[in-house]
N, CA and C atoms as an extended XYZ file, in Angstrom:
483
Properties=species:S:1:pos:R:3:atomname:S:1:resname:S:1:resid:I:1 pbc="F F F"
N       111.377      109.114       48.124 N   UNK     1
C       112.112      108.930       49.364 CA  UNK     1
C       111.579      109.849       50.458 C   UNK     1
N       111.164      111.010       49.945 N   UNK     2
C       110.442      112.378       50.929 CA  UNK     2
C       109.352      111.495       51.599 C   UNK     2
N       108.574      111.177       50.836 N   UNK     3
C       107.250      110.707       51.411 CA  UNK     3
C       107.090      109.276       52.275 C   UNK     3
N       108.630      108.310       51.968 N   UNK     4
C       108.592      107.579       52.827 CA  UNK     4
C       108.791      108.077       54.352 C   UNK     4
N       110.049      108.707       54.249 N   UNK     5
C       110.894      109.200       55.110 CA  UNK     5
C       109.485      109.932       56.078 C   UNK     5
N       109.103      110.811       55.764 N   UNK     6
C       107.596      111.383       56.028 CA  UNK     6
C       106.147      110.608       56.738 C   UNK     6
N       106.341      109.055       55.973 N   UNK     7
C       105.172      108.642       56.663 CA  UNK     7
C       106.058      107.735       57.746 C   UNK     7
N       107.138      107.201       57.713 N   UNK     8
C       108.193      106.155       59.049 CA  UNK     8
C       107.858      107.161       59.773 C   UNK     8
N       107.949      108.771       59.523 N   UNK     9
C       108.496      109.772       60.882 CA  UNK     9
C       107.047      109.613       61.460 C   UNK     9
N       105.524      109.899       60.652 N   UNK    10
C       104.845      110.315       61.133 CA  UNK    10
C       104.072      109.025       61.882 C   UNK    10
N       104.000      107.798       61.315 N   UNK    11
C       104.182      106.247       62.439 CA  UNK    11
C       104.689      106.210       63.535 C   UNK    11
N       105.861      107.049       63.437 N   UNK    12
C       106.648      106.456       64.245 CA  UNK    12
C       105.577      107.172       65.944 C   UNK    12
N       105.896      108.689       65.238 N   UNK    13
C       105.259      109.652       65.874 CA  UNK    13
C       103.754      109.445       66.975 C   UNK    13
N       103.238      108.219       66.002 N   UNK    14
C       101.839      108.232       66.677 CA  UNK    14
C       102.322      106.847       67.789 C   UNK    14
N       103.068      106.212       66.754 N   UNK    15
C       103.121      104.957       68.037 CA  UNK    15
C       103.934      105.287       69.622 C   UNK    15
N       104.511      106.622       69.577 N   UNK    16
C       104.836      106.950       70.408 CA  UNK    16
C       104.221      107.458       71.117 C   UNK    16
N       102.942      108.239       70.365 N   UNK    17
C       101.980      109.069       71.332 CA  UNK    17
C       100.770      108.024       71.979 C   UNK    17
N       100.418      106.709       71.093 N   UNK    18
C       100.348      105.544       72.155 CA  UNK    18
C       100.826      104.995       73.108 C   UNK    18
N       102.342      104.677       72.962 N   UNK    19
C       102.764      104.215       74.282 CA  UNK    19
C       102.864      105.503       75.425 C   UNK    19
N       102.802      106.645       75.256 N   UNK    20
C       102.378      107.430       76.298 CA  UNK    20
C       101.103      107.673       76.684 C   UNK    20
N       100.206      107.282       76.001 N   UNK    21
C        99.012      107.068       76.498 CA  UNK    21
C        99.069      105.769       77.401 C   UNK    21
N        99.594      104.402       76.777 N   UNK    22
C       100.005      103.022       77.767 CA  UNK    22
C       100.625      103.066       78.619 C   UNK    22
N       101.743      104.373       79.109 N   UNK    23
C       102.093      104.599       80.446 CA  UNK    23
C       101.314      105.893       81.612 C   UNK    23
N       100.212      106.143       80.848 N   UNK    24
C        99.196      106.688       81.799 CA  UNK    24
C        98.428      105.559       82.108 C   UNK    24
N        98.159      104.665       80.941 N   UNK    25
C        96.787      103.476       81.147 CA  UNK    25
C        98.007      102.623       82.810 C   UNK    25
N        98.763      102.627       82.470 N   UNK    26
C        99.938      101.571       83.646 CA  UNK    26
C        99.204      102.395       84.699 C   UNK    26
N        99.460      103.578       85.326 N   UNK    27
C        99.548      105.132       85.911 CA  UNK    27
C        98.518      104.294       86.664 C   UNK    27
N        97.362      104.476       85.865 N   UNK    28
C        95.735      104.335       86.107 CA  UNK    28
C        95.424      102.967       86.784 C   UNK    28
N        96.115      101.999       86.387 N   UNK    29
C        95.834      100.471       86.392 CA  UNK    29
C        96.530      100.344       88.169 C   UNK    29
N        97.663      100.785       88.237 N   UNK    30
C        98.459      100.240       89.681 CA  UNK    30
C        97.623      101.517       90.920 C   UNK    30
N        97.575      102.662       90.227 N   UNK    31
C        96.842      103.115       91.382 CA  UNK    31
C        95.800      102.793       91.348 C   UNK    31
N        94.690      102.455       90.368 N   UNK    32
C        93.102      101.659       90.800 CA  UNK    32
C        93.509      100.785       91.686 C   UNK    32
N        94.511      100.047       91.367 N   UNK    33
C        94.913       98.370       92.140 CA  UNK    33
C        95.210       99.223       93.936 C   UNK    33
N        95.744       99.624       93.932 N   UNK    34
C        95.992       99.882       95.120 CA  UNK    34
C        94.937      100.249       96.110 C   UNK    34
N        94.016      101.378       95.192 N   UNK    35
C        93.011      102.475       96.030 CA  UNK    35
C        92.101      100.852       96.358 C   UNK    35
N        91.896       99.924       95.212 N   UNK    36
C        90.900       99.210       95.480 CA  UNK    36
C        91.205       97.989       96.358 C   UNK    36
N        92.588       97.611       96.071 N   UNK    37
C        93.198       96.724       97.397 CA  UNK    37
C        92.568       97.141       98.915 C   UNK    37
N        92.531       98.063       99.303 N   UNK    38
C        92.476       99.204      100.372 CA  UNK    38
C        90.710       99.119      100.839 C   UNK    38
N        90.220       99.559       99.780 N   UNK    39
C        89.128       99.718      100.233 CA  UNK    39
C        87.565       98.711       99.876 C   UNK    39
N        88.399       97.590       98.423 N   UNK    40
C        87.201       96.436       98.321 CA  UNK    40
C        88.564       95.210       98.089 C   UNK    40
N        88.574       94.870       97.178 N   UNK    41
C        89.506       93.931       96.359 CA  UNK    41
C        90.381       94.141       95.474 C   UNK    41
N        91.367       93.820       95.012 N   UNK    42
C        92.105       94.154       94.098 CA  UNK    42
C        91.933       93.719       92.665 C   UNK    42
N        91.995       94.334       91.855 N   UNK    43
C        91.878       94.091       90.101 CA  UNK    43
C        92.374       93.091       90.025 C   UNK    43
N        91.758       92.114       89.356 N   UNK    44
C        91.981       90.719       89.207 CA  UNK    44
C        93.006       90.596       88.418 C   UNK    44
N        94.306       90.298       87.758 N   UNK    45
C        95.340       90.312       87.108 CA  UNK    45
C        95.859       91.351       86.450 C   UNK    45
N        95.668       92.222       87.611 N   UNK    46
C        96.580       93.651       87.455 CA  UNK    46
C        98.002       93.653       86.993 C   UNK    46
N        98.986       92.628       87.665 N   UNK    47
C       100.397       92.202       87.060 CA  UNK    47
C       100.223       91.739       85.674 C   UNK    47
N        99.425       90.802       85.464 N   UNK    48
C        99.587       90.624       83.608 CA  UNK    48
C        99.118       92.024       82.918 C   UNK    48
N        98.075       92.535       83.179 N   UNK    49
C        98.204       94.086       82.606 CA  UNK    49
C        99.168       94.593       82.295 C   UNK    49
N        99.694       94.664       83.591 N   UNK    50
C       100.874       95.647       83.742 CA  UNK    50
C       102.084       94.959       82.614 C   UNK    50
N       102.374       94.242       82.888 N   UNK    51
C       103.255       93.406       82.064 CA  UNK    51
C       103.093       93.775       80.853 C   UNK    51
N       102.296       93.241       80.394 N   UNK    52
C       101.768       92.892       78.433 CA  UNK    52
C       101.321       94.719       77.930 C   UNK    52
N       100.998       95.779       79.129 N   UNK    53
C       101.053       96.920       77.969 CA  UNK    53
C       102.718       97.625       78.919 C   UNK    53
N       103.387       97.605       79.624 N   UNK    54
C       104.969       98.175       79.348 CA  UNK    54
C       105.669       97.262       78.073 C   UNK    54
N       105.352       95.791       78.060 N   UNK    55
C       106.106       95.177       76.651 CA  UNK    55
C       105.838       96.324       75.726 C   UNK    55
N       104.254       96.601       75.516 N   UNK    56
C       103.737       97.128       74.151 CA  UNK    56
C       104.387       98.448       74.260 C   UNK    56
N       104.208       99.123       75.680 N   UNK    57
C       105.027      100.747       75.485 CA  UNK    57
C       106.406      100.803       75.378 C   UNK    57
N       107.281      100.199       75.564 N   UNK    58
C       108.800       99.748       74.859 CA  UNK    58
C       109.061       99.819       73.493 C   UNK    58
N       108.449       98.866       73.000 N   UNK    59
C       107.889       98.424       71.676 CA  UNK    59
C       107.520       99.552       70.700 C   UNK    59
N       106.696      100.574       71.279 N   UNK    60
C       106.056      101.315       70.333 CA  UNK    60
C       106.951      102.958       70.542 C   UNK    60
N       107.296      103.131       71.432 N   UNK    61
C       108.271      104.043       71.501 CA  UNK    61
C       109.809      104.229       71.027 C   UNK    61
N       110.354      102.471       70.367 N   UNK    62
C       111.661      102.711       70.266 CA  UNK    62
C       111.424      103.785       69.031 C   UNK    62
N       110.865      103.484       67.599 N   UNK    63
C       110.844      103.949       66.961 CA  UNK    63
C       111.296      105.199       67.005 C   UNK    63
N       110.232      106.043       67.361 N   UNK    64
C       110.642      107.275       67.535 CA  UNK    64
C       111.488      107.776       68.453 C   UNK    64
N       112.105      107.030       69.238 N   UNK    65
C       113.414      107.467       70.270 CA  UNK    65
C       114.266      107.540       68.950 C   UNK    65
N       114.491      106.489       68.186 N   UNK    66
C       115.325      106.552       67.316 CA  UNK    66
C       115.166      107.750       66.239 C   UNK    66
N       114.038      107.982       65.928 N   UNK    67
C       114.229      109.334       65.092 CA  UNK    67
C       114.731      110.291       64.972 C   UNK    67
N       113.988      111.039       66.844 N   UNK    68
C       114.698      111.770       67.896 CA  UNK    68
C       116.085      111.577       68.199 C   UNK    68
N       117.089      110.290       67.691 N   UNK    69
C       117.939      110.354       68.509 CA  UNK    69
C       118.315      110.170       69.522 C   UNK    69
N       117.646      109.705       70.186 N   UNK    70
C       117.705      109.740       71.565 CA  UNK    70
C       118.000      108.630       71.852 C   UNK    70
N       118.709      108.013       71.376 N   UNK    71
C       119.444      106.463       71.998 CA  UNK    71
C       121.024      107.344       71.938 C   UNK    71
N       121.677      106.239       72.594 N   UNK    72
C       123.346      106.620       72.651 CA  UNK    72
C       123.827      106.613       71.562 C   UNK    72
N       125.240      107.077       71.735 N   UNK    73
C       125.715      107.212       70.226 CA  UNK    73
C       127.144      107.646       70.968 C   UNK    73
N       128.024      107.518       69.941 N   UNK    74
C       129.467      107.662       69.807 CA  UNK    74
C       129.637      108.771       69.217 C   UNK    74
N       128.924      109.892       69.102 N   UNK    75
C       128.982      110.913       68.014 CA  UNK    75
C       130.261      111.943       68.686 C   UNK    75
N       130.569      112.123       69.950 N   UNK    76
C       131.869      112.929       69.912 CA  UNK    76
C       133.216      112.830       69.226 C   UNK    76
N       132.991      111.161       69.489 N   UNK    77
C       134.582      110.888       68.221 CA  UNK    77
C       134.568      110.729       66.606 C   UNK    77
N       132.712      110.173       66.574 N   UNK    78
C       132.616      110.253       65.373 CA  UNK    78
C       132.820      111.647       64.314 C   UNK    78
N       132.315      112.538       65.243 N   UNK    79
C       132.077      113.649       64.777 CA  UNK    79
C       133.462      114.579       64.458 C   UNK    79
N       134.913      113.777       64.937 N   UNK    80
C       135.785      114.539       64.461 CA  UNK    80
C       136.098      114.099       62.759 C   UNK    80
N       135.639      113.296       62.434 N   UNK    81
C       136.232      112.417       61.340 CA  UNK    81
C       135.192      113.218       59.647 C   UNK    81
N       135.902      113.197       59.202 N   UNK    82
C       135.502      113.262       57.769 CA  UNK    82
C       134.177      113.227       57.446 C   UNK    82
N       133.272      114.384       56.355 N   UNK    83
C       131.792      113.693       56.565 CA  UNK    83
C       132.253      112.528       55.638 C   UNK    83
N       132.758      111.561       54.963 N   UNK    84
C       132.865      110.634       54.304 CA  UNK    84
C       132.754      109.325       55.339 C   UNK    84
N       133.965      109.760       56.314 N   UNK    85
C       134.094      108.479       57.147 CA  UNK    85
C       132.854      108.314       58.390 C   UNK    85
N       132.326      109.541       58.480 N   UNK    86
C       131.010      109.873       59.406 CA  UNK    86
C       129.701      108.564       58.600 C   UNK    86
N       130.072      109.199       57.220 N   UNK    87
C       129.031      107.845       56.384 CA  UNK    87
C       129.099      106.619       56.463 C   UNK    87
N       130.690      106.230       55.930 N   UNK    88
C       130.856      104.958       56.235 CA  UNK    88
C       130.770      104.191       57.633 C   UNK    88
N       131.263      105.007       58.674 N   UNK    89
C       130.845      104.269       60.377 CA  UNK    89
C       129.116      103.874       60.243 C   UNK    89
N       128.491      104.989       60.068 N   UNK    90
C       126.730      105.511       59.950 CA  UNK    90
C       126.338      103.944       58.977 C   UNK    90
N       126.992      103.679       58.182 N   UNK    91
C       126.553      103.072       57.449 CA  UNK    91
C       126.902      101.243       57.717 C   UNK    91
N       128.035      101.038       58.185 N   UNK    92
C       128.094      100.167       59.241 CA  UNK    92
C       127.532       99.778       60.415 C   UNK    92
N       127.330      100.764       60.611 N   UNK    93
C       126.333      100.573       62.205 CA  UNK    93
C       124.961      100.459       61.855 C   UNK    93
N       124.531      100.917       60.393 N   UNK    94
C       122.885      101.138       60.399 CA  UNK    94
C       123.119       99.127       59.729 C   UNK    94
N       123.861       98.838       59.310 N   UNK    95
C       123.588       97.728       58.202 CA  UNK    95
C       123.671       96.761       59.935 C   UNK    95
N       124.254       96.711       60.921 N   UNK    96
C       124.567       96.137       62.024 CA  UNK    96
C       123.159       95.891       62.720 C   UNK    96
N       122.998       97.056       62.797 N   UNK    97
C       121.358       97.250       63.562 CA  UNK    97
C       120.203       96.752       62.568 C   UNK    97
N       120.195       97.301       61.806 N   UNK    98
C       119.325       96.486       60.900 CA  UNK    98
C       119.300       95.087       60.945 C   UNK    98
N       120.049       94.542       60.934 N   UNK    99
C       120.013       93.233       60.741 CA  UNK    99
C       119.957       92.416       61.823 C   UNK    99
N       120.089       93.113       63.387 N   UNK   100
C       119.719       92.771       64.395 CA  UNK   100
C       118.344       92.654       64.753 C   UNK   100
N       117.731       93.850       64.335 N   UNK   101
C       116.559       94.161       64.715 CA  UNK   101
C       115.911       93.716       63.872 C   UNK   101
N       116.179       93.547       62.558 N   UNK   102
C       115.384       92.466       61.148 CA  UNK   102
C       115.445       90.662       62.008 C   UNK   102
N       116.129       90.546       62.356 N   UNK   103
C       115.832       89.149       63.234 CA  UNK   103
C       115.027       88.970       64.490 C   UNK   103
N       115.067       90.196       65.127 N   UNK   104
C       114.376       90.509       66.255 CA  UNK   104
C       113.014       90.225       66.304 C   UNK   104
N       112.321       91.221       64.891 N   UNK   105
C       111.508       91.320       64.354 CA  UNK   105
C       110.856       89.971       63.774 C   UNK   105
N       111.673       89.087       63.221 N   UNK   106
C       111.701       87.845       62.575 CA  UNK   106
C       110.971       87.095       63.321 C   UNK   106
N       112.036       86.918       64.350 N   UNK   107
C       111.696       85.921       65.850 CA  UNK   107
C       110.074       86.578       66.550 C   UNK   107
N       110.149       87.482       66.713 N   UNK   108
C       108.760       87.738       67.618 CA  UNK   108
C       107.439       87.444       66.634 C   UNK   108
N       107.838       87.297       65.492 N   UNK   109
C       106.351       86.886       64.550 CA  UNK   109
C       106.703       85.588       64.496 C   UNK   109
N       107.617       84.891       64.567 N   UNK   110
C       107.537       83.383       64.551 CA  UNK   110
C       107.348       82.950       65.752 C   UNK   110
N       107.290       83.803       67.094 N   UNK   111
C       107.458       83.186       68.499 CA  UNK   111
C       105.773       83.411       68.288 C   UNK   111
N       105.217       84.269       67.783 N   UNK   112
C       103.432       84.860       68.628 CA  UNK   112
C       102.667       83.750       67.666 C   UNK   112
N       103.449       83.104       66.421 N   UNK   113
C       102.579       82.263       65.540 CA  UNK   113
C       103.016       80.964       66.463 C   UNK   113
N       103.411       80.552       67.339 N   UNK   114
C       103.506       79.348       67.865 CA  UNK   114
C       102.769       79.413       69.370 C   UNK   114
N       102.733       80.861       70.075 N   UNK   115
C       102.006       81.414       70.946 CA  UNK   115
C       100.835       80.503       70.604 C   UNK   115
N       100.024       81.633       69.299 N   UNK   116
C        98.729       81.636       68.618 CA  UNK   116
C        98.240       80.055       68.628 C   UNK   116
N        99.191       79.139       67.929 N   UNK   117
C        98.821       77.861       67.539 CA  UNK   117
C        99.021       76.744       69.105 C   UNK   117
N        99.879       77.345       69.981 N   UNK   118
C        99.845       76.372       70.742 CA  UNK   118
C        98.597       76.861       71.617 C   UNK   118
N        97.841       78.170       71.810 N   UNK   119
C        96.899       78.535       72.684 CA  UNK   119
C        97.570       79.083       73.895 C   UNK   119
N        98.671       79.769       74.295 N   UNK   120
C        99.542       80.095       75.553 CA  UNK   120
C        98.675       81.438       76.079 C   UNK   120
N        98.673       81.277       77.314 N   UNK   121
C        97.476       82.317       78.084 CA  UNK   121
C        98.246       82.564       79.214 C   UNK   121
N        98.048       84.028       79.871 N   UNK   122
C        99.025       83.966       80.645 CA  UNK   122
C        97.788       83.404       81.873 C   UNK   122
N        98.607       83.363       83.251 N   UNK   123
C        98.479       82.416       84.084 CA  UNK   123
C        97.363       82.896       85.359 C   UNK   123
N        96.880       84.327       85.529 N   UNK   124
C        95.810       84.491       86.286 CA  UNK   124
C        94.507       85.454       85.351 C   UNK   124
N        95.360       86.041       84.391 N   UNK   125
C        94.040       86.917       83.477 CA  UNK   125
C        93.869       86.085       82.363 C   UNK   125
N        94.722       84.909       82.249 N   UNK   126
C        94.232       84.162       80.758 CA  UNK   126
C        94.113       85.102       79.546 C   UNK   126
N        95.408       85.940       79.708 N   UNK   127
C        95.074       86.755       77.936 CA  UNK   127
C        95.925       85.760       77.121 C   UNK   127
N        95.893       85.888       76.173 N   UNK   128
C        96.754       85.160       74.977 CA  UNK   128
C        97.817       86.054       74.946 C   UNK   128
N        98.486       85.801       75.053 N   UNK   129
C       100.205       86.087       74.466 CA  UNK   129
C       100.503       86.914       73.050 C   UNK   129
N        99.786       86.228       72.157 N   UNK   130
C       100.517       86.264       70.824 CA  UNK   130
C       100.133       87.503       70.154 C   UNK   130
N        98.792       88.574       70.552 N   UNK   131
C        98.819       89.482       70.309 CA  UNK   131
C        99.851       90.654       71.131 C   UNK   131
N       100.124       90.520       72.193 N   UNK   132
C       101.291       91.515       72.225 CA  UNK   132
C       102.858       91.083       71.773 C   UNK   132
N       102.888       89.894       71.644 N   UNK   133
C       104.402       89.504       71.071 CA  UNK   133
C       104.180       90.219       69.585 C   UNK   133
N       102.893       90.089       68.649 N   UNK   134
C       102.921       90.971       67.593 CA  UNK   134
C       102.627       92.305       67.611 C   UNK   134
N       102.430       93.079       68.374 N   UNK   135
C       102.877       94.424       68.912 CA  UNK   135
C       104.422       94.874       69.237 C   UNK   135
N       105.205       93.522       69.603 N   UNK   136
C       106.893       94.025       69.900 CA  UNK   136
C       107.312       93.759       68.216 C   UNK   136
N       106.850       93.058       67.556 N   UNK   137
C       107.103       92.665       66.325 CA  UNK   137
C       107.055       93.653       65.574 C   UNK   137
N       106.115       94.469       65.889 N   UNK   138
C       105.294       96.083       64.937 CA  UNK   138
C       106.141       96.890       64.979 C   UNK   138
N       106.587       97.176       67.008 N   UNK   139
C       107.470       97.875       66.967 CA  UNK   139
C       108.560       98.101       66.499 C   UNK   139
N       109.306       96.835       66.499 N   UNK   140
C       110.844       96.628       65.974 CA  UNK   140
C       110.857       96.596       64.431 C   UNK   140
N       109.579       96.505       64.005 N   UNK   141
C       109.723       96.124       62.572 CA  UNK   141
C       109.547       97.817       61.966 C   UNK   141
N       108.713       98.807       62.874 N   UNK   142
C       108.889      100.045       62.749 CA  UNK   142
C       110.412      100.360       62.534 C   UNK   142
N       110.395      100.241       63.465 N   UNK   143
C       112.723      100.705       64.127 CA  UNK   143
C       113.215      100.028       62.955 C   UNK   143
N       113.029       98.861       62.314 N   UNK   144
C       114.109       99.031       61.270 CA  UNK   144
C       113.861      100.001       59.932 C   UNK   144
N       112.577      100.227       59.906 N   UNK   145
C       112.085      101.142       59.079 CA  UNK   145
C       113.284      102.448       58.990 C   UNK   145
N       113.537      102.935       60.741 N   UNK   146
C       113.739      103.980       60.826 CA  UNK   146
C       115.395      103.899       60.567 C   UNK   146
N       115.955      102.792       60.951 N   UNK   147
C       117.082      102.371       60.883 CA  UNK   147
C       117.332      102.197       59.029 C   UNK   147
N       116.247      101.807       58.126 N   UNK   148
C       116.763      101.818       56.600 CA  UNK   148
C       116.980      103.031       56.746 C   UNK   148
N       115.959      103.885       56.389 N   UNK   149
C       116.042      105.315       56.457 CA  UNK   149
C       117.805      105.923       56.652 C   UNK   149
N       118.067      105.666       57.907 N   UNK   150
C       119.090      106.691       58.515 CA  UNK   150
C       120.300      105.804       57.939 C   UNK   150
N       120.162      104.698       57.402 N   UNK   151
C       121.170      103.405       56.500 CA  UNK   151
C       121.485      104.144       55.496 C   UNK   151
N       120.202      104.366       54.561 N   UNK   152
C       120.468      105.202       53.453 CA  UNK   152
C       120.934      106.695       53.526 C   UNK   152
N       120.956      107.184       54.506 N   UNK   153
C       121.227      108.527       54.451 CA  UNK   153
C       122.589      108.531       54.347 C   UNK   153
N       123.120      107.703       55.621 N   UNK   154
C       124.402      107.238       56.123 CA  UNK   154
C       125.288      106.894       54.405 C   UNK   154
N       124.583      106.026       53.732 N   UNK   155
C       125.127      105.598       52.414 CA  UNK   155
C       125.338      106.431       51.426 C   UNK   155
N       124.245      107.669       51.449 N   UNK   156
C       124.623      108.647       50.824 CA  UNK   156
C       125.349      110.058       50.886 C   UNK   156
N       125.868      109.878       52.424 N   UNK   157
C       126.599      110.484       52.933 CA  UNK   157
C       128.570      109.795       52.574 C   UNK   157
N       128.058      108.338       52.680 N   UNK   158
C       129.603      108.109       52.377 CA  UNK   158
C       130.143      108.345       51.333 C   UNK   158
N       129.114      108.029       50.131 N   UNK   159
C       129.605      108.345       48.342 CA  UNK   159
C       129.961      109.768       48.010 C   UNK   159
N       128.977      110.661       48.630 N   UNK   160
C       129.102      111.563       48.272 CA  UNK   160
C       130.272      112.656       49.185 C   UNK   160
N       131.034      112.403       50.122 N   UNK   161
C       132.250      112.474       51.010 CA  UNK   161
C       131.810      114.088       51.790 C   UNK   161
C-alpha cells in the first residue's frame, strides 16, 4: 500500500510540474502572438493552442491539487465529529467522487476513440482532438487514483473509530 500510495503521490507530482510548465508554454504562446501580431503576423492557430494545452493543464494538475488538498472541503464541521464518523463521511464522499470521476474518465476515452475514428480536427490548426481528450482521460483517471487512496484511508479510519 506504501509504495502505491508513493508512486500516485509521485505521478501525481510530476503531472503537476507539467502542467506548470503548460502554463508558461500558454505565457509564451499569447505573448509571441501578440509581440508578432504587432510587428509581422500572428501565429497561425494560436487559440487552438491555447485551448487544447489549458484542457491538458487542468487535467494534469487536478491530481495533485487533490493530494495537497487543496480543493474545498467541509472539514470545519466535519472535523467536530468522531474520528469514526470523520471515516464514514470520508468514505462516502471518496466512494461519490470516485465514481464520478471513474465515469468521467470512462467518457473521455470513449469520446477521443470516436474523435480518433471519426478523424475530428480542430478548425484553423487542424490538430486532432483525440489526443488531448486522452490527456483529460490520464488526468482524471490519475484523480481517481488519488481519490482510491484517500477512499481507503477514509475506510480504515471508519473501522477502526
Amino acid at each position: 500500500m506504501a509504495f502505491f500510495d508513493r508512486f500516485v503521490r509521485l505521478l501525481s507530482k510530476f503531472c503537476d510540474q507539467m502542467a506548470q510548465a503548460g502554463v508558461f508554454a500558454v505565457f509564451l504562446l499569447i505573448v509571441g502572438n501578440i509581440l508578432l501580431r504587432k510587428l509581422w503576423k500572428p501565429i497561425y492557430g494560436a487559440y487552438d493552442y491555447v485551448c487544447f494545452m489549458a484542457a491538458i493543464v487542468v487535467a494534469f494538475a487536478l491530481a495533485n491539487c487533490a493530494v495537497k488538498k487543496g480543493h474545498i472541503q467541509v472539514e470545519m464541521l466535519v472535523a467536530r465529529f468522531s474520528q469514526r464518523a470523520q471515516g464514514i463521511i470520508g468514505s462516502f464522499t471518496g466512494i461519490l467522487s470516485l465514481g464520478i470521476f471513474s465515469l468521467i474518465t470512462w467518457q473521455c476515452i470513449v469520446l477521443g476513440n470516436d474523435m480518433r475514428l471519426a478523424g475530428e480536427t480542430s478548425m484553423t490548426s487542424l490538430l486532432p482532438f483525440y489526443p488531448y481528450i486522452y490527456a483529460i482521460a490520464f488526468g482524471c483517471g490519475l484523480l481517481c487514483l488519488v481519490i482510491l487512496l484517500d477512499l481507503i484511508k477514509s475506510l480504515v479510519k471508519a473501522v477502526k473509530g
